[in-house]
Z-matrix of the N, CA and C atoms (Angstrom, degrees):
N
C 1 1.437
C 2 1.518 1 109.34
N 3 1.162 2 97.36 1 137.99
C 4 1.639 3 105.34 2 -177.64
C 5 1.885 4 111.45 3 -71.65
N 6 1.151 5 112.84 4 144.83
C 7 1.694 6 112.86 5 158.37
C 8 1.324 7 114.06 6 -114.58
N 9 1.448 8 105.14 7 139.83
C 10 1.531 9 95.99 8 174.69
C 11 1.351 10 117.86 9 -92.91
N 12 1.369 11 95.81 10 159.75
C 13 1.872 12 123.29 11 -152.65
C 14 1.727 13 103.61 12 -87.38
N 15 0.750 14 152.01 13 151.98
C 16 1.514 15 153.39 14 151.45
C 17 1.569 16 109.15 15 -118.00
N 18 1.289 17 118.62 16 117.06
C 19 1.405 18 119.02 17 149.77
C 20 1.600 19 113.84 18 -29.07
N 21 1.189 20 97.01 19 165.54
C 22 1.429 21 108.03 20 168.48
C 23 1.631 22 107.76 21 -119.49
N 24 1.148 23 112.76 22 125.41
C 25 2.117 24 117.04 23 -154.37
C 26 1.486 25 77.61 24 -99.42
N 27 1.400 26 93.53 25 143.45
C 28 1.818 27 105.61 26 154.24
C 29 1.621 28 103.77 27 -53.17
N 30 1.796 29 76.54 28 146.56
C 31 2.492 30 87.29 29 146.60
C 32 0.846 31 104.32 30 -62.30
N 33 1.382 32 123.45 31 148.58
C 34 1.512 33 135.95 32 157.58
C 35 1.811 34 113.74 33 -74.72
N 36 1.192 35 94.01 34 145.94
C 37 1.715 36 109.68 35 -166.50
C 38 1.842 37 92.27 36 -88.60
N 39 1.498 38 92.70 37 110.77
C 40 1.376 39 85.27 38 163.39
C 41 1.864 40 129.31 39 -70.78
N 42 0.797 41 159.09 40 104.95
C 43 1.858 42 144.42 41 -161.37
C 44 1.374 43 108.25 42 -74.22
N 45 1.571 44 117.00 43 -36.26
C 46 1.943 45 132.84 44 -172.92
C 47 1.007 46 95.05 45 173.74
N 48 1.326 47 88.58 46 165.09
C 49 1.109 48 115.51 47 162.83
C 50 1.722 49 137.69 48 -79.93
N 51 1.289 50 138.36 49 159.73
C 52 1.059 51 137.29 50 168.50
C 53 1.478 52 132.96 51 -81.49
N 54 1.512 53 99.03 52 -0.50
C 55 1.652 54 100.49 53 173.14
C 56 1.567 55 121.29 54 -111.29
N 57 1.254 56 146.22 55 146.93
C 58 0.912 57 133.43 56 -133.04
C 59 1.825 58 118.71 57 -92.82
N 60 1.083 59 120.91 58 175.40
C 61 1.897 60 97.88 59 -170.35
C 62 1.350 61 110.72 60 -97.36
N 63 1.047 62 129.08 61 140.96
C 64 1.490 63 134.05 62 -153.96
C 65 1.295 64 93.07 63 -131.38
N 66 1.844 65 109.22 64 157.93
C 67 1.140 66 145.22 65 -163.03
C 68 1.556 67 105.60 66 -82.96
N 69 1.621 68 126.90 67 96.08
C 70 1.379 69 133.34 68 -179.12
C 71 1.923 70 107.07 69 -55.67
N 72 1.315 71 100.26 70 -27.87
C 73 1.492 72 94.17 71 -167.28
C 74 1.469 73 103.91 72 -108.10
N 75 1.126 74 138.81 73 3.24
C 76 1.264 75 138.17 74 -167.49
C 77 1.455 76 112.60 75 -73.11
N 78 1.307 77 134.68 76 10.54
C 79 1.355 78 149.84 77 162.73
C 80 1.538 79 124.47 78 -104.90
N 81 1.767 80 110.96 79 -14.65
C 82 1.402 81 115.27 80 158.59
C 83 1.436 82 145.72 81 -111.94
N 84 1.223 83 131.03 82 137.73
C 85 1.392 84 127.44 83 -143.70
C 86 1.707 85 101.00 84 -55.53
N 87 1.262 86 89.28 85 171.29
C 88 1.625 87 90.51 86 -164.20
C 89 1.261 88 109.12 87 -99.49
N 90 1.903 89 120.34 88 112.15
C 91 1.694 90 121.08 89 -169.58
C 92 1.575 91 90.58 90 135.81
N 93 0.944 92 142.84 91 -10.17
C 94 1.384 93 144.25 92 -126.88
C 95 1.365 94 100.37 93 -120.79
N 96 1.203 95 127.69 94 111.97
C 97 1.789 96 119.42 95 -172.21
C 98 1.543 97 108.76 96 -64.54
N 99 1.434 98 134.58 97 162.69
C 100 1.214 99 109.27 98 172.38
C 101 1.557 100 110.07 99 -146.44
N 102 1.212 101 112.81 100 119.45
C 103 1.882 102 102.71 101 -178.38
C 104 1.821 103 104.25 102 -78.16
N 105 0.645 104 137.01 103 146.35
C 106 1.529 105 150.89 104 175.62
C 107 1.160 106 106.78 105 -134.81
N 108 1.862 107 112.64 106 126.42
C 109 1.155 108 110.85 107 -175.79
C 110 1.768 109 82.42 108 -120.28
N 111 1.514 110 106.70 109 147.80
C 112 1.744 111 102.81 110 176.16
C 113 1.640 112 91.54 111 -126.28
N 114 1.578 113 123.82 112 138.67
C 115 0.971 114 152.98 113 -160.78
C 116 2.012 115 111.38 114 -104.56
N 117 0.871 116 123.82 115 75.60
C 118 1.449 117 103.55 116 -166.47
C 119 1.414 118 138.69 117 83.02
N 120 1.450 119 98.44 118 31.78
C 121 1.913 120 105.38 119 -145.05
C 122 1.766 121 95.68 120 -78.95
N 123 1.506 122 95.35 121 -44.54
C 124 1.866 123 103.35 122 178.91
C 125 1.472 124 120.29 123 90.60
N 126 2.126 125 120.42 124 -10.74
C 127 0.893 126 125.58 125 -176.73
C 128 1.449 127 105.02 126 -154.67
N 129 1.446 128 126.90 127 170.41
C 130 1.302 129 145.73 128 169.83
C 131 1.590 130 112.22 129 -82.17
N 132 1.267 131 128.31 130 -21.04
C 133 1.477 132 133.64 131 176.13
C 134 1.644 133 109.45 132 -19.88
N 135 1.492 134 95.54 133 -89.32
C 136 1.461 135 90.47 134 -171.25
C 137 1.328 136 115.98 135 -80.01
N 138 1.545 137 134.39 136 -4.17
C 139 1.705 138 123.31 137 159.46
C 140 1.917 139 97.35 138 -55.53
N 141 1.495 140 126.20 139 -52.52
C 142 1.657 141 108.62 140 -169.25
C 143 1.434 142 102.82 141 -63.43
N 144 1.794 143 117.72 142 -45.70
C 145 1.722 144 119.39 143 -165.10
C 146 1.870 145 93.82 144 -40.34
N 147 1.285 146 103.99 145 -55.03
C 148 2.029 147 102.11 146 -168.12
C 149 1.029 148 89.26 147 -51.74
N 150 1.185 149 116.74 148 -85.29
C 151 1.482 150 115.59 149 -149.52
C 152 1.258 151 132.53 150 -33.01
N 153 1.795 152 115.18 151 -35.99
C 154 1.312 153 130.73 152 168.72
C 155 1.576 154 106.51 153 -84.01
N 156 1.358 155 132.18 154 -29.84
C 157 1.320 156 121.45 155 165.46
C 158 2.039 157 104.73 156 -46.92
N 159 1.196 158 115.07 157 -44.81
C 160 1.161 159 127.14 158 -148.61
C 161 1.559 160 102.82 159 -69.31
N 162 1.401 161 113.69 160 -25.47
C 163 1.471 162 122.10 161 -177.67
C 164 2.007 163 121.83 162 -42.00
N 165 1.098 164 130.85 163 132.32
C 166 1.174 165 100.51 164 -175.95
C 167 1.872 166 137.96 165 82.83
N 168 1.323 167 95.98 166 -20.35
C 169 1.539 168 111.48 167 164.76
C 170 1.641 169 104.03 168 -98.96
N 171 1.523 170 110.22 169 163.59
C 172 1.269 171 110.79 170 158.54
C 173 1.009 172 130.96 171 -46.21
N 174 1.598 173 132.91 172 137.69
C 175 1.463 174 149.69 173 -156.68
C 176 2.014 175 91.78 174 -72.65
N 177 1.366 176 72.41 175 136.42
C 178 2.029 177 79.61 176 166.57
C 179 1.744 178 88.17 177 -156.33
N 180 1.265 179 98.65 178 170.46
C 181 1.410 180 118.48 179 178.86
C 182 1.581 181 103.17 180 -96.45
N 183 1.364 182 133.99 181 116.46
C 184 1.511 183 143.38 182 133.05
C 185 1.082 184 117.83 183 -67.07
N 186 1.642 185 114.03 184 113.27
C 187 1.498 186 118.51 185 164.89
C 188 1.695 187 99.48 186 -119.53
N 189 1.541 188 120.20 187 131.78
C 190 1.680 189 116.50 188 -163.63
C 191 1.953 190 65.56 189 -124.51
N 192 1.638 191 87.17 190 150.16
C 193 1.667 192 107.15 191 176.85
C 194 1.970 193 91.20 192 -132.19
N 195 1.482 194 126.20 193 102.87
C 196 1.058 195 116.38 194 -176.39
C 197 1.924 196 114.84 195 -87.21
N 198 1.066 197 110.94 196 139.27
C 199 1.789 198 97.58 197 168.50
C 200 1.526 199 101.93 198 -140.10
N 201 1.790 200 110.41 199 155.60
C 202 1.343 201 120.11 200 -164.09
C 203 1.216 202 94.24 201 176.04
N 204 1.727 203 110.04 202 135.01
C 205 1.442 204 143.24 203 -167.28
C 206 1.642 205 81.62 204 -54.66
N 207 1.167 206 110.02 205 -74.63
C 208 1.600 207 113.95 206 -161.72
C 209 1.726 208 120.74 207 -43.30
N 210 0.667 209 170.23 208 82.63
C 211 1.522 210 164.91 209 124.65
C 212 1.685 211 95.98 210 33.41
N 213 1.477 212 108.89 211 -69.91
C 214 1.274 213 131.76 212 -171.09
C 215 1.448 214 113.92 213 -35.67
N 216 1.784 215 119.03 214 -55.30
C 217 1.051 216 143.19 215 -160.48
C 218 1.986 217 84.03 216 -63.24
N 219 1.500 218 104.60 217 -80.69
C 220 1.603 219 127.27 218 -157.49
C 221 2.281 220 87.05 219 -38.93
N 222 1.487 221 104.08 220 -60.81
C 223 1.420 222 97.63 221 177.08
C 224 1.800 223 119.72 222 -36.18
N 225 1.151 224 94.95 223 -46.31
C 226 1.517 225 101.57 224 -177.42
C 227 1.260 226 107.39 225 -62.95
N 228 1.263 227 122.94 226 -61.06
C 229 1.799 228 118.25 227 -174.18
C 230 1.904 229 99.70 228 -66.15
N 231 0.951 230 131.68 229 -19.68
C 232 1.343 231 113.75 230 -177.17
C 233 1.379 232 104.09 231 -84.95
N 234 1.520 233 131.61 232 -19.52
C 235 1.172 234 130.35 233 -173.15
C 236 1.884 235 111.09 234 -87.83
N 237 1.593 236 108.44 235 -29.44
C 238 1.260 237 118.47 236 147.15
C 239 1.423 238 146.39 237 -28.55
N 240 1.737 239 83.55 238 -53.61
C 241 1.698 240 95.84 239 -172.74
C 242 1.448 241 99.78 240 -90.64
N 243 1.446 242 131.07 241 -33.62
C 244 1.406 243 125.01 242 166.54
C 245 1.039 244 121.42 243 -59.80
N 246 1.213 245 144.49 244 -26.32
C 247 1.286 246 151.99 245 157.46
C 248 1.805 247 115.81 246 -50.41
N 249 1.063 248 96.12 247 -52.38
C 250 1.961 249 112.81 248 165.69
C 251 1.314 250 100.87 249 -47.32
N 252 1.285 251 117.25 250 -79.00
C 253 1.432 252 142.35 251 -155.91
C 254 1.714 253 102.86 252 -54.66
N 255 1.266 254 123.87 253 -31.49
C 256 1.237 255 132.43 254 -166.59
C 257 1.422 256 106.75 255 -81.72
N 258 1.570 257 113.29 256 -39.70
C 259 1.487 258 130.41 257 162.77
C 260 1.252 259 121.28 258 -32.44
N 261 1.192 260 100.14 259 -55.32
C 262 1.822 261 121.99 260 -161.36
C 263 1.178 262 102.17 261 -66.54
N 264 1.539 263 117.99 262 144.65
C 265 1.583 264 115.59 263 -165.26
C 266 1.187 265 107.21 264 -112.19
């Protein structure tokens, strides 16, 4: 008797998320350097939302330390932010 076979389907590629990008520093006083480490984040959203929140307030130092299972993912946001960064005049 025959069994039936199933492919094996790719993971699906997440692109973002659906909730909106929020302010990494909006819980520390304002002047205040801040290391941020993001855990699984999967996107650049809220590293640009700070940064552009940050415009116009007192100068502090942002240092973001990103980590993620994927290789793929971390490639993608670094290829992101160089792309930004290259913009900027």
């Amino acid at each position: 008797m025959h069994n039936p076979q199933y492919l094996k389907t790719a993971t699906a590629v997440h692109v973002g998320r659906f909730d909106p990008a929020v302010s990494l520093t909006e819980d520390l006083p304002q002047g205040v350097d801040a290391d941020i480490l993001l855990l699984g984040c999967g996107d650049v959203r809220d590293i640009l939302y700070t940064v552009f929140v940050e415009r116009g307030l007192p100068e502090r130092e942002l240092d973001f330390t990103v980590c993620d299972v994927d290789e793929f993912v971390i490639g993608t946001m670094e290829l992101h932010l160089r792309i930004r960064m290259s913009l900027i005049p």
